[in-house]
C-alpha positions in Angstrom: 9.7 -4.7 -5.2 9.9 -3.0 -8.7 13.7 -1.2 -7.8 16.8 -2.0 -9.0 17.5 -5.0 -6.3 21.3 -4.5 -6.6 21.2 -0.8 -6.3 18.7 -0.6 -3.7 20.1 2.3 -1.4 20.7 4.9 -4.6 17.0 3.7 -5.6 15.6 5.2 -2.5 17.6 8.2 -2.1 16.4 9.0 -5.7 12.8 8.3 -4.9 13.5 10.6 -2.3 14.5 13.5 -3.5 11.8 13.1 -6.4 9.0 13.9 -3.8 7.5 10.3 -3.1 5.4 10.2 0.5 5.8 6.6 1.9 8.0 4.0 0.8 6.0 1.2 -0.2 7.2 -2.3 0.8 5.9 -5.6 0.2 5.9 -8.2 2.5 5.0 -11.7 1.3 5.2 -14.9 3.1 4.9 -17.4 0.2 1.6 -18.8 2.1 -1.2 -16.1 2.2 0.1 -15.3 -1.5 2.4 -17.8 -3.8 5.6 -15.2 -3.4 8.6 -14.6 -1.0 10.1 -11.0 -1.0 11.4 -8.7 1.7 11.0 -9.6 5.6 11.8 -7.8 8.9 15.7 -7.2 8.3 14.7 -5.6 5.2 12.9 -3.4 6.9 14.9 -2.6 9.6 17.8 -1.6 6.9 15.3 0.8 5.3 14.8 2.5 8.5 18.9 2.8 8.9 19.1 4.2 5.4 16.6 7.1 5.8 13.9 8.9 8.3 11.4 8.4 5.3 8.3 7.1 6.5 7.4 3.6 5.3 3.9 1.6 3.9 4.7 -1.5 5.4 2.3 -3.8 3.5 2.1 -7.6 4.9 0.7 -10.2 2.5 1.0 -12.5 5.4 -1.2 -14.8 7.2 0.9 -14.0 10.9 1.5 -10.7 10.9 2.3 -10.8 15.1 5.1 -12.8 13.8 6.8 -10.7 11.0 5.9 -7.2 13.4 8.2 -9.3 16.4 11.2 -8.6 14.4 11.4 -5.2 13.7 9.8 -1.7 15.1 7.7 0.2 13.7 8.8 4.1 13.3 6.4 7.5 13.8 4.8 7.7 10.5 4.6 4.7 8.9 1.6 3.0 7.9 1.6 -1.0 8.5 -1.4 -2.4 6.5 -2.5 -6.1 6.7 -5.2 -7.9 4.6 -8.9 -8.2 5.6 -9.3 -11.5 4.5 -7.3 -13.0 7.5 -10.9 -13.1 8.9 -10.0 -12.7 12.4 -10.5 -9.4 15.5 -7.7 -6.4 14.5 -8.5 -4.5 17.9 -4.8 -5.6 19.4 -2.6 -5.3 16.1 -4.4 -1.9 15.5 -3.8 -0.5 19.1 -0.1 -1.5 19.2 0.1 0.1 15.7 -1.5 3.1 16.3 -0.1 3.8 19.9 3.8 3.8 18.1 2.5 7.1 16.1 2.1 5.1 13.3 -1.3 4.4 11.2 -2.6 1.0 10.3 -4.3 -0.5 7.2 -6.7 -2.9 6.1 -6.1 -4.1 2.5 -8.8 -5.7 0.6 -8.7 -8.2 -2.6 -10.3 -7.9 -6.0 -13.1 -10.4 -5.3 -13.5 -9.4 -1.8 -16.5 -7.4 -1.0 -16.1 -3.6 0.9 -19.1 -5.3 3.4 -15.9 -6.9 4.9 -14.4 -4.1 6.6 -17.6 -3.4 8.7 -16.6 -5.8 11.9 -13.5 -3.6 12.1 -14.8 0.1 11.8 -13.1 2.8 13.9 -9.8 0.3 14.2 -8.2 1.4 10.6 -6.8 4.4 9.1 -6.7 3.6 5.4 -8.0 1.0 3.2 -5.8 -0.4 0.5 -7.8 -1.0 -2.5 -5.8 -4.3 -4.7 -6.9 -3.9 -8.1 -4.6 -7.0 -8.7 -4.8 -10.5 -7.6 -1.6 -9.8 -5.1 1.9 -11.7 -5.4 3.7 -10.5 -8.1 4.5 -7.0 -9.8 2.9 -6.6 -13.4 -0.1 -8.2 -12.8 -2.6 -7.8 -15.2 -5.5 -4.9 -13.7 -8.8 -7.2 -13.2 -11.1 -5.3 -15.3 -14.1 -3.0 -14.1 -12.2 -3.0 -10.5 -11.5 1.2 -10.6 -15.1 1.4 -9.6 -14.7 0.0 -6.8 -12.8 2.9 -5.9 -15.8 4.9 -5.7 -18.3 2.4 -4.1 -15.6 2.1 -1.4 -15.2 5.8 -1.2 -19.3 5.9 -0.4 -19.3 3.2 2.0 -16.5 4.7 3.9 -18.6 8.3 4.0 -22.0 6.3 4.8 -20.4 4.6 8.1 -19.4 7.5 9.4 -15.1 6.9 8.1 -15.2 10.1 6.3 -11.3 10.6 7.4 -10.3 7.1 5.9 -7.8 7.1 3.1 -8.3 5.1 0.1 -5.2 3.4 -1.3 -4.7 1.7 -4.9 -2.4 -0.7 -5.7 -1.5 -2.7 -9.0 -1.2 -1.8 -12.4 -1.5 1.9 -11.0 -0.6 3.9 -14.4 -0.6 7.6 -14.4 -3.7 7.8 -16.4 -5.8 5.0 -14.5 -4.5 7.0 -11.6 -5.9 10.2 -12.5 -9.0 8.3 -12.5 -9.1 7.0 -9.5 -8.2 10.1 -7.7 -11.8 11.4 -9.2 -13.3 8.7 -7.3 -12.1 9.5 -4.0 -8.5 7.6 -4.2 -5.7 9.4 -2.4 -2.9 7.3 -2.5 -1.5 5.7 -4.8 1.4 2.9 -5.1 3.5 3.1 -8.2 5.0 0.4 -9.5 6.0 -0.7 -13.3 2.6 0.5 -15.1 3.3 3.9 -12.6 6.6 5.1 -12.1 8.9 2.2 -13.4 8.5 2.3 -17.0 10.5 0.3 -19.0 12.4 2.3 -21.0 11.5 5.7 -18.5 13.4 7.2 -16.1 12.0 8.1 -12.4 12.8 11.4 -13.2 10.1 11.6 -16.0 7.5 9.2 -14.7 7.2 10.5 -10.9 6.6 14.1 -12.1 4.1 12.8 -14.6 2.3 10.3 -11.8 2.5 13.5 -9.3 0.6 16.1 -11.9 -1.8 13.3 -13.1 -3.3 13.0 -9.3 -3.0 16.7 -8.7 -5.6 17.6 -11.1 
């Protein structure tokens, strides 16, 4: 969401070759949050440009609907949000049974408690240190710590193998941080790796060292 729009395929070969894991996509539905972005045929032209494994995250309230319309591929990760409130046994069986890993995503003011109806059916949890919609959202304040409260829970219930994901206002710094908490992946957008006034070829070297520490 934070590329070059117009110069999307160059974008992704650079991020590439500059050592990035997952391609992180955003998938909004203008209902479960206010915007629209990229959909199935979005996705399905990412997986023609490169092998690269995707981070399919759906900000959607029907994500049966949007996962219809494209396929999955070995090694991405499809993460939808916890607050849907309903059973993830299905979604995260067909998920998991394409080689792929699937996520649960969790909002600022939604408590970790959430995620205990669903233990043993996700492989990450995707921490949003934003209220979600829109890149360059402001970081709600005092919400790193929930990095390492989450990090606990995860270890007290038995989810030691559970990866913590960050996204929003991921910086370099705030990343470093995190990592010391128990974060291990981390989504960078324009506070991370698109600086204004940077190129991706000074901030991704940066991000990596700062959460190599």
């Amino acid at each position: 969401m934070c590329s070059d729009l117009m110069n999307l395929g160059a974008d992704i070969d650079q991020l590439i070759s500059l050592g990035v894991d997952w391609l992180h996509v955003d998938v909004m539905d203008s209902h479960f949050v206010p915007n629209l972005t990229f959909g199935p045929d979005f996705i399905k032209a990412m997986h023609l440009r490169t092998d690269h494994p995707l981070d399919i995250h759906l900000m959607v309230t029907n994500p049966e609907l949007v996962m219809s319309r494209f396929e999955l591929r070995k090694g991405d990760c499809l993460t939808v949000h916890v607050e849907l409130n309903r059973s993830f046994d299905e979604l995260s069986r067909s998920v998991r049974s394409q080689g792929c890993l699937f996520g649960l995503a969790v909002n600022p003011e939604t408590d970790i408690d959430a995620l205990k109806p669903h233990l043993g059916l996700f492989d990450s949890v995707t921490l949003m240190l934003v209220h979600p919609g829109y890149a360059g959202a402001k970081m709600v304040d005092g919400i790193m710590e929930k990095v390492g409260r989450t990090r606990m829970w995860l270890d007290e219930h038995g989810q030691k193998d559970v990866l913590i994901s960050v996204d929003g206002s991921v910086s370099a710094e705030r990343a470093q941080h995190m990592a010391s908490l128990g974060a291990q992946v981390f989504v960078g957008g324009t506070a991370g790796i698109y600086r204004k006034g940077m190129e991706l070829t000074e901030t991704i070297p940066t991000f990596r060292k700062a959460i190599s520490l």
